[in-house]
C-alpha positions in Angstrom: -35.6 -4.2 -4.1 -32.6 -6.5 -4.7 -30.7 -4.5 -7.5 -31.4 -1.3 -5.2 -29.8 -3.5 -2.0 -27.2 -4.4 -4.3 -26.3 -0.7 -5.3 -26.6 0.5 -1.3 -24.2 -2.1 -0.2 -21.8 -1.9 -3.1 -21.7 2.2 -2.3 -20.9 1.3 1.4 -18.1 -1.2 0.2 -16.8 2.0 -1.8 -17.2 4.5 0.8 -15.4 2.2 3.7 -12.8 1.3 0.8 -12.3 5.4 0.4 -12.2 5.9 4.4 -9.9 3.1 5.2 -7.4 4.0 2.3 -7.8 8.0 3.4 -8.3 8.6 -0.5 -11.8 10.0 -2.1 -13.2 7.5 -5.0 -13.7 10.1 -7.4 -17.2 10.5 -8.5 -18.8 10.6 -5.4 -21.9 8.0 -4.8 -21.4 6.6 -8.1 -17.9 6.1 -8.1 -18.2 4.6 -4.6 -21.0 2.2 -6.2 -18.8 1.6 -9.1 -15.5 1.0 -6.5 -17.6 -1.5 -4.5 -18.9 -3.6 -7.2 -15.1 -3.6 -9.1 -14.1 -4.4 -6.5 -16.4 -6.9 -5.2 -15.5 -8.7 -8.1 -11.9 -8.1 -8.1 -12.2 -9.2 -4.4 -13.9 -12.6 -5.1 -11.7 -13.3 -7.9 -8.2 -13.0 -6.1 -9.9 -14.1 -3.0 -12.9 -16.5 -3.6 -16.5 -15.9 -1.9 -16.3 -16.8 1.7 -17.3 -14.5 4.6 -20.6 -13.0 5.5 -22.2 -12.4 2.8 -24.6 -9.3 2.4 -26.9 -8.1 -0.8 -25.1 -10.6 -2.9 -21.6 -9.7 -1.9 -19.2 -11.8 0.0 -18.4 -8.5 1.9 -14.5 -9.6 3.3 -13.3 -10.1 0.0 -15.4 -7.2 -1.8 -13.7 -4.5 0.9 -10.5 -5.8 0.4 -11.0 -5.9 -3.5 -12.5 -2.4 -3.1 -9.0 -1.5 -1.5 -6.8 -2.5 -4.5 -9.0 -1.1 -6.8 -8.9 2.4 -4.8 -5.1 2.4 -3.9 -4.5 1.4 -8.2 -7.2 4.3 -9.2 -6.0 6.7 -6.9 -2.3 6.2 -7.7 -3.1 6.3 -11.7 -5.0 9.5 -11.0 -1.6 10.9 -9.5 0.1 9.9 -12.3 -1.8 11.5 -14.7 -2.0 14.8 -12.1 1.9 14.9 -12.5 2.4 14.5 -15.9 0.0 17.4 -16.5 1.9 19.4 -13.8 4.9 18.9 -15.8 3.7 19.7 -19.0 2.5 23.3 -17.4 6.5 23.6 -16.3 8.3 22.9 -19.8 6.3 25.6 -21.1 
């Protein structure tokens, strides 16, 4: 039951990350999974562990980790979307 708890609670922490940016964490449930543990970890390492904690994350720290990590994926992505646009253009 933990590791299943674990994966729940790390998609939430995606999926509020996605909502409260406005930006889709591409990949759907698993890239939400994937967002919430990154960031969870990117969370408690900028931030520490403190907070409520919930299915072994420190949940303050993992949404705001969450965040960065969708704001940084989400802004690469658009990178990479224009520099493909442009490359249709020059042609």
């Amino acid at each position: 039951m933990g590791i299943i708890w674990m994966l729940i609670v790390g998609g939430i922490i995606g999926w509020l990350a996605g909502l409260l940016t406005g930006r889709d964490v591409p990949g759907g449930i698993i890239g939400n999974i994937i967002a919430g543990f990154i960031g969870s970890w990117l969370g408690s390492l900028i931030l520490g562990s403190w907070g409520p904690v919930i299915g072994g994350f420190a949940i303050i720290p993992a949404i705001i980790g969450s965040i960065i990590l969708v704001l940084i994926v989400s802004f690469i992505l658009r990178k990479m979307g224009q520099k493909k646009n442009h490359g249709h253009h020059a042609k």
